[in-house]
Every structure is written in C-alpha cells, then in structure tokens.
C-alpha positions in Angstrom: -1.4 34.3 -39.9 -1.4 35.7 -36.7 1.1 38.1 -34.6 1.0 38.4 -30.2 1.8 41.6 -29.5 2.7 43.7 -26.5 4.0 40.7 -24.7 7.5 39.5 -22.9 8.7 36.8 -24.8 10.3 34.0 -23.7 13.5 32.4 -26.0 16.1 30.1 -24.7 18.6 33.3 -23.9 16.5 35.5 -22.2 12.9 37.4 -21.9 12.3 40.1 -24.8 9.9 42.7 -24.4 10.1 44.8 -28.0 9.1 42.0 -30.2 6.0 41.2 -32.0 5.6 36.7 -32.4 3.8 36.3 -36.0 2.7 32.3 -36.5 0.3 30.0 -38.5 0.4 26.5 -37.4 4.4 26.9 -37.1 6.0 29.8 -35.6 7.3 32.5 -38.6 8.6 35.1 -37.2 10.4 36.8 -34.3 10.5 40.6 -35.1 11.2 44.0 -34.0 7.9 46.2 -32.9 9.4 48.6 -35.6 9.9 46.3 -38.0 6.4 44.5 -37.8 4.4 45.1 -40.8 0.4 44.3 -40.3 0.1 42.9 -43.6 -0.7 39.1 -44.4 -1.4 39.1 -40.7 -5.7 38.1 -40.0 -5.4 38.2 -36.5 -3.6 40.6 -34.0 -3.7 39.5 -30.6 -2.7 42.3 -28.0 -1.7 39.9 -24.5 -1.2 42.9 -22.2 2.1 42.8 -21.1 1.9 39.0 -20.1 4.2 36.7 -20.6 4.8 34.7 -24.2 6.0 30.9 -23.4 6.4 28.1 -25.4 3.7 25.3 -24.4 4.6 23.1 -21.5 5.3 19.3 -22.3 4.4 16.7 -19.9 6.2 13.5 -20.4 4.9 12.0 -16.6 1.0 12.2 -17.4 -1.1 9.3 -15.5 -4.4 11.2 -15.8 -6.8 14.5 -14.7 -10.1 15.6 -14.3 -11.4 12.3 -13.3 -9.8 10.7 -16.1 -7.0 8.3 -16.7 -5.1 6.6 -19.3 -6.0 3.5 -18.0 -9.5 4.2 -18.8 -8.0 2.8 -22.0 -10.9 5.5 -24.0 -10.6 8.3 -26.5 -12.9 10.0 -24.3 -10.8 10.0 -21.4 -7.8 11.2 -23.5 -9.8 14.2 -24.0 -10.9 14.7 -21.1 -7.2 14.5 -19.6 -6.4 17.0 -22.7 -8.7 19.5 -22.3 -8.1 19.6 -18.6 -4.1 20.2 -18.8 -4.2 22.5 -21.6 -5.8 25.1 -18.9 -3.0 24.6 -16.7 -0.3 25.3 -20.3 0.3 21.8 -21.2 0.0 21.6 -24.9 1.4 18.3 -25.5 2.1 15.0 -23.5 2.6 11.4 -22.8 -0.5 9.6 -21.7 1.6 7.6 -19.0 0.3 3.8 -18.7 0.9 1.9 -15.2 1.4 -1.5 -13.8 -1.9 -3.5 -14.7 -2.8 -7.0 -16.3 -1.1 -6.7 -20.1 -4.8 -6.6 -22.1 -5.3 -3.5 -20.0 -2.1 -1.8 -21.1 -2.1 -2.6 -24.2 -6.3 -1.2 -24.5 -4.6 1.9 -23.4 -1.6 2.0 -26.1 -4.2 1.1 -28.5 -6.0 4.1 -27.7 -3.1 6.6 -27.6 -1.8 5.1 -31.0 -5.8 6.4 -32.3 -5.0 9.8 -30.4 -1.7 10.1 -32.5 -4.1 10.6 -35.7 -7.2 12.3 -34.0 -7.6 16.2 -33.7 -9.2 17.6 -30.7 -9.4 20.6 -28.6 -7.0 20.6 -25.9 -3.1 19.1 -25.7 -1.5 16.7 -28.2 -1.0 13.6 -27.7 2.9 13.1 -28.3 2.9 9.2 -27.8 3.0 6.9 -24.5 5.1 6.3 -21.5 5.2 3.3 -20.1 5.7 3.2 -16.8 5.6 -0.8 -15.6 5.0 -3.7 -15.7 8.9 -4.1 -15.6 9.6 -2.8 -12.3 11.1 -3.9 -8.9 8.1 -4.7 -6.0 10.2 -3.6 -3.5 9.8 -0.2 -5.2 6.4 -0.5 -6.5 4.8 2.5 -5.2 1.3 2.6 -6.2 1.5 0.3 -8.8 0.1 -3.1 -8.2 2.6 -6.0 -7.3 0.6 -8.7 -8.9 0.8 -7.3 -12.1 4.6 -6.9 -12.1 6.2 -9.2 -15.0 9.5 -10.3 -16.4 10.6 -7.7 -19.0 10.2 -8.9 -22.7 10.9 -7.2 -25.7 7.6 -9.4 -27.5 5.6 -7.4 -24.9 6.2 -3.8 -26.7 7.6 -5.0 -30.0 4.1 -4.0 -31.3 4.0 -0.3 -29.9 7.2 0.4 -30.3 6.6 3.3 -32.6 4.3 5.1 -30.3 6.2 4.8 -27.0 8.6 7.4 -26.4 9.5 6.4 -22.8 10.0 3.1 -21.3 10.4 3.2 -17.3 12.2 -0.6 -16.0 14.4 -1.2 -12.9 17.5 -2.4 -14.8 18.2 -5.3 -11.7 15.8 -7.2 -12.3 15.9 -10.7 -14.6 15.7 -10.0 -18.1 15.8 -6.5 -18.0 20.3 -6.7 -20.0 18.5 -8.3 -23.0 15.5 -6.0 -23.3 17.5 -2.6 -22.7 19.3 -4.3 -25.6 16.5 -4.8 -27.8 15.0 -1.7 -27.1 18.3 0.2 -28.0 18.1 -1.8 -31.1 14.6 -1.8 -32.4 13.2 1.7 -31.4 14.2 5.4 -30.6 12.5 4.8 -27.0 14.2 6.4 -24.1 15.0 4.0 -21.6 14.2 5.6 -17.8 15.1 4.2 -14.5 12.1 3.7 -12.0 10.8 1.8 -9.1 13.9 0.3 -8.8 16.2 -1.5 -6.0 19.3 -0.8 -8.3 22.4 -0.4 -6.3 25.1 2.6 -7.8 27.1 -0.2 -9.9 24.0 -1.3 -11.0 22.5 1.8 -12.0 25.8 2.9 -13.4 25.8 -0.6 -15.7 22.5 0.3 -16.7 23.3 3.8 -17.7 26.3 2.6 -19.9 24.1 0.0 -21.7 22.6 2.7 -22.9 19.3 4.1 -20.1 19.4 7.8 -20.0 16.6 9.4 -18.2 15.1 8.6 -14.6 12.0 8.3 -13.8 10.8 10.9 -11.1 14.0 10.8 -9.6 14.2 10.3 -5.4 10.6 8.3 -5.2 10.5 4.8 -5.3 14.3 4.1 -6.1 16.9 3.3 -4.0 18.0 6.6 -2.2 21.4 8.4 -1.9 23.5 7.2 1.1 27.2 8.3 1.6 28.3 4.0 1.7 25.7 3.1 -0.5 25.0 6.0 -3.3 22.1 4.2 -4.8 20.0 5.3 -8.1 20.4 8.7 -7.1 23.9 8.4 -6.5 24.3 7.4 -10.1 21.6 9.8 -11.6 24.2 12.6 -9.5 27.2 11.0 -11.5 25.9 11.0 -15.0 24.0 12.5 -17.3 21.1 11.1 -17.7 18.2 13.5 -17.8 16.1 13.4 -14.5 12.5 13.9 -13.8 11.1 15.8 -10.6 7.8 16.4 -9.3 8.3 19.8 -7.8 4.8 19.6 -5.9 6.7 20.1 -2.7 5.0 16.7 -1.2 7.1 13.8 -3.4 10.5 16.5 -2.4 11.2 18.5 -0.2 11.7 22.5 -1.6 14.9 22.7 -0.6 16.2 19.7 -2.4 15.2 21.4 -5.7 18.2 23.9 -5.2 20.9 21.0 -4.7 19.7 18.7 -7.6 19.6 22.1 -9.3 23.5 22.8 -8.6 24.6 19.4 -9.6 22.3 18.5 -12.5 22.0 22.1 -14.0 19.0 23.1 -15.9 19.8 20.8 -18.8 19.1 18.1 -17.3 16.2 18.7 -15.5 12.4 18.0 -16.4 9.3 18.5 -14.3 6.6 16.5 -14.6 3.1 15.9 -13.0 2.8 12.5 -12.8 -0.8 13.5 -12.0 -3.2 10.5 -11.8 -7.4 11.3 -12.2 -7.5 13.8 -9.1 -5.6 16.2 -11.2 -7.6 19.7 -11.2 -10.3 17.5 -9.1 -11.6 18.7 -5.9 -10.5 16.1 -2.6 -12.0 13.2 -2.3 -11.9 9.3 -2.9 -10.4 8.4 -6.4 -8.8 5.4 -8.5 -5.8 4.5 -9.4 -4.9 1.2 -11.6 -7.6 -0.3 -9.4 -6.1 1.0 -6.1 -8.6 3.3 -3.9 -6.3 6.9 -3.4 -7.7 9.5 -0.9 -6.6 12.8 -2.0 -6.3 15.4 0.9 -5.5 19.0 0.7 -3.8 18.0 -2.9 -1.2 15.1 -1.4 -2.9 11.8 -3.0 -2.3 8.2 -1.1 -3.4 4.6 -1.1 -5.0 3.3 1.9 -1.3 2.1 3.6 -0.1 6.0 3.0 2.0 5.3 -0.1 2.1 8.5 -2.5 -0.1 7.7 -5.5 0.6 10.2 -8.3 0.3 13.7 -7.7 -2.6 16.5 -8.2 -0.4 18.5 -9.9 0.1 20.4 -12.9 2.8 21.9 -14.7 2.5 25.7 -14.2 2.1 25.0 -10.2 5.1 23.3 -11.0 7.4 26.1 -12.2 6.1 28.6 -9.5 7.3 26.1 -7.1 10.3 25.7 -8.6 11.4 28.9 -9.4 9.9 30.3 -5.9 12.5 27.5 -4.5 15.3 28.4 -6.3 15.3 31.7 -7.4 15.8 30.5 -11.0 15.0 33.2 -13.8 11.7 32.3 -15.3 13.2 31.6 -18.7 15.6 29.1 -17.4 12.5 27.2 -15.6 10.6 27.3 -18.8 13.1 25.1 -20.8 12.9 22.2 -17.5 8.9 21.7 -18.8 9.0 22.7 -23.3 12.6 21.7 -24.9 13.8 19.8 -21.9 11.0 17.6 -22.5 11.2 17.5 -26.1 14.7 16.5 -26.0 13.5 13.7 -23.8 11.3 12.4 -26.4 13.1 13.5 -29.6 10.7 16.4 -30.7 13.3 19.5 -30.1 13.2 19.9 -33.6 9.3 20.0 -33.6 8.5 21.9 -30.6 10.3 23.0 -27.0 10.7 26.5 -28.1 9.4 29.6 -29.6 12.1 29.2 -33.3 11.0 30.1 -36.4 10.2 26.2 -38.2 8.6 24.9 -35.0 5.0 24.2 -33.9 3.3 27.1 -33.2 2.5 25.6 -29.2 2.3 29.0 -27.8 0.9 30.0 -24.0 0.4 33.1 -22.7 0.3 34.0 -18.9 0.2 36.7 -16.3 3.3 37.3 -13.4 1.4 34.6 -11.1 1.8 32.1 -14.1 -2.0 31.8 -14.6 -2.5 30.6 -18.0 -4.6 33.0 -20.1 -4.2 31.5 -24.1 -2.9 28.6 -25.1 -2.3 27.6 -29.0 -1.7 24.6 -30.3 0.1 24.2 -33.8 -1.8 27.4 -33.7 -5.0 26.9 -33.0 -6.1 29.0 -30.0 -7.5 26.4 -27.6 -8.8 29.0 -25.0 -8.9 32.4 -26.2 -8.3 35.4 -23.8 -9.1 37.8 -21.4 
C-alpha cells in the first residue's frame, strides 16, 4: 500500500488540500491528514504541494516518439506508451488510419496482444478506428485510395477490442453497419471526415452515433443556412472531441463550444501521429510524407496531418483559453474519456474501487509521477 501526501487533490467537486490518497493497484482511500494512520502503508510518497490528478485518457492516439500504430509492432506500442505516459497519459486508444485492410487489421492484431501484455508506460485500453469508412471529400490526411464501403464482416472479428469506430454516416452502406454495430458490440460510433449535411448528421445521431470525431476538422462546418456536422454535434448530445493545440481551432472557439456543449460533453484528444514529443522534421504518416514545423504537422499540399500534441499541453491551453477551474478541465481528458469508451467504472477518477491511474504535477502542469494501476512508472523529483 502506498499513501501521496502533502498534495492538492483533484475529485470531480473540487481541489482538496488536507487529504492524504492511500492505493495499491486500485485506489483505497481518501482521508483526512488527521485521520491517516501510517500503518499497512510501505510507501509514503511526500509530492510537495503539487497537484494529485487522475491519469489522463487519450481516446485520439495515432502515434509518438517516432512511432505509430500503423507500425502494426508491439514495439512501437511501447514506444508510443512510454512516450505519453511523460506527458500524464496513463491509458489510451492506439488510433488506426485509412490504409489497405491487411495493414489495419496487422495493427488491431497487435493492440488485441497489448490488451494482455504488461509494460512500462500507458495502458493499452483497446483501438479506435479511425477509416476506412469515411467520405474523400473529407479525407484529411488519410489516403483516398484506401477508402472502402463500410461492412460490418470487415470488424466483426475485432469487435471486442475496438472501443471507437469513426464513419461518415452519408455514405453507401454506412445505415446497415451503424446497425450492426449497435447490435453486435458496445463500440461507440463517432462521426468523422464526413460531408454529412445537419439532417444527415441528425439521422445518424438518432440511429444511434454518439460521439464526433475531432469535431470542426474534416467535417462539414457550421453555416447559418446550412448547419452541417457541427450544427448537429451543437444540437445534441453526442460527446465531442477537440484538439485544443490552438492550430486544428482557433483559442477562442474553445470558450463557445465550451458554453454550448458544457464540460460533460467535452474530450481532448491528441490525435498525435509519430512527431509527437519529436523534434521538427520530415515524418510518416499512413505512407504520406508530413513536415512538422514549429509543432503544426502537414502533408506536402498543406493539409493538417495529426497533431504534435499531448494531453497536458492540452489542458494548459484549454484552461488558459477559458478560464476553466483546473478540476473541471481534468474530467474533459480522465472520466470524460472513460465514459467515451465505457471504463468510468474502471478508471476517470480518483474513487475508492477504481484503478489506481494516479499523476502528479506542478502549477505549470509538468508531469512529475505517474502510476499506473499503481505502479509508479516515473518516480519523482
């Protein structure tokens, strides 16, 4: 067993600065300084007055330091995992992209061995797959050749790792296998790289999709006579993503989606490709070239590729935007993200019965431990 001590903690209500967190793999206890009792406990870890946070969860994942989950490798997996973990992540969705199907499905394989493997570094939480089934128009930096018909025979196989499916509901076929998803799995269905227009978004979001996929980029955009995917992400409540790296969106958008989603609904995510924690330079990205300059990654025609991001950058942007409380921004990357995927009993939030996924960092949100299920990946400072 081991207690953090001396620390602010950070619960769903509010921060809490006279408590002492005790935890093994799952998280045991939430006491009083004057009630903690050192016995049973083999490990006291003073943080200094720093902050106590529940691990971050990224669900938007394509890769970091120089590797991706097209690389379709354990190795790379780790490599992505020990990167992030630095940066708070302590568990997320290897994210595939739009390539030929052998290729995706060498990368599922791989994250359904992750699901079983131990390693230092984030968890593993299962796959999002982002393409094949999307609209070209709206491709982004996914590649149009690849780009297929969506069948539920393509994924029936994987179902049971893949938490989040990304499709543009317009497209032919895409009724029938939003059915059989609904019907076969506990996948969340995400709008993405989509030409939807707002009735057909809408349709899409009745038959039962409820999340969208980095909401803003490569979807049809919000126009007063034509309200578009974000139009209908604005009129519902389906959970949204947002890369808050301040290139994908502007800052000051994060306020107004902030106003009329609320901080329920709201997840930030990465969707960082190999660059992630890289230095500039020439990278690839499901066998596109992407020059990354001054962190703000592009193909060769100046399409944003994936970000350089990662997720505590994220919440400094966003709450530096905003003005949010930092306890409120911490729920839009751990249960927010958890609730996405179905783990909110699991993990999201420091509550006694959950995984013990535990960062610690200083007022600049530099991480300085990280614990997953309780085993310190970093140690401290």
């Amino acid at each position: 067993m081991k207690a953090l001590i001396n620390g602010k903690i950070l619960l769903e209500d509010g921060i809490y600065e006279d408590k002492v967190l005790i935890f093994d793999e799952k998280i045991r206890g939430i006491v009083c300084k004057k009630d903690f009792k050192e016995r049973n406990i083999e490990e006291i870890i003073d943080t200094e007055g720093r902050y106590i946070s529940p691990g971050f969860i990224d669900i938007h994942i394509h890769g970091s330091g120089g590797s991706d989950t097209m690389d379709g490798t354990i190795e790379a997996l780790k490599a992505i995992s020990s990167t992030i973990v630095s940066y708070g992540t302590t568990g997320f969705l290897p994210t595939t992209m739009t390539m030929d199907m052998p290729s995706i499905y060498a990368a599922l394989d791989t994250v359904k061995k992750a699901l079983s493997m131990e390693w230092q570094g984030a968890k593993v939480l299962g796959a999002h797959m982002e393409g094949p089934f999307i609209n070209s128009r709206f491709r982004g930096a996914q590649r149009a050749d690849y780009i297929i018909t969506p069948e539920y025979d393509y994924i029936k196989d994987y179902i049971d790792i893949i938490k989040i499916i990304t499709i543009a509901p317009e497209i032919q076929g895409s009724r029938d296998f939003i059915a059989s998803v609904q019907q076969g799995s506990n996948a969340t269905l995400a709008i993405g790289h989509t030409a939807a227009t707002y009735e057909e978004a809408m349709e899409a979001i009745e038959a039962g999709m409820s999340h969208c996929t980095h909401l803003f980029n490569a979807m049809t955009p919000l126009h007063h006579r034509n309200p578009g995917v974000v139009g209908a992400a604005f009129n519902s409540d389906i959970t949204c993503e947002l890369i808050a790296d301040k290139i994908h969106v502007h800052p000051e958008v994060f306020k107004l989606l902030l106003k009329i989603k609320g901080e329920e609904k709201l997840i930030l995510v990465t969707d960082a490709m190999r660059a992630g924690c890289m230095k500039d330079g020439a990278y690839e990205l499901g066998g596109q070239q992407v020059q990354v300059k001054e962190g703000k990654a592009q193909l060769t025609d100046g399409s944003l590729a994936g970000s350089a991001l990662t997720l505590n950058q994220s919440v400094k942007n966003f709450m530096l935007a905003t003005k949010s409380p930092l306890h409120q921004v911490i729920k839009l990357v751990s249960l927010n993200p958890a609730r996405v995927i179905g783990m909110e009993r699991q993990k999201g939030s420091i509550a006694i019965g959950k995984d013990a996924d535990i960062i610690v960092f200083d007022d600049n949100i530099k991480i300085k431990m990280a614990f997953v299920e309780g085993c310190n990946q970093l140690g401290g400072d």
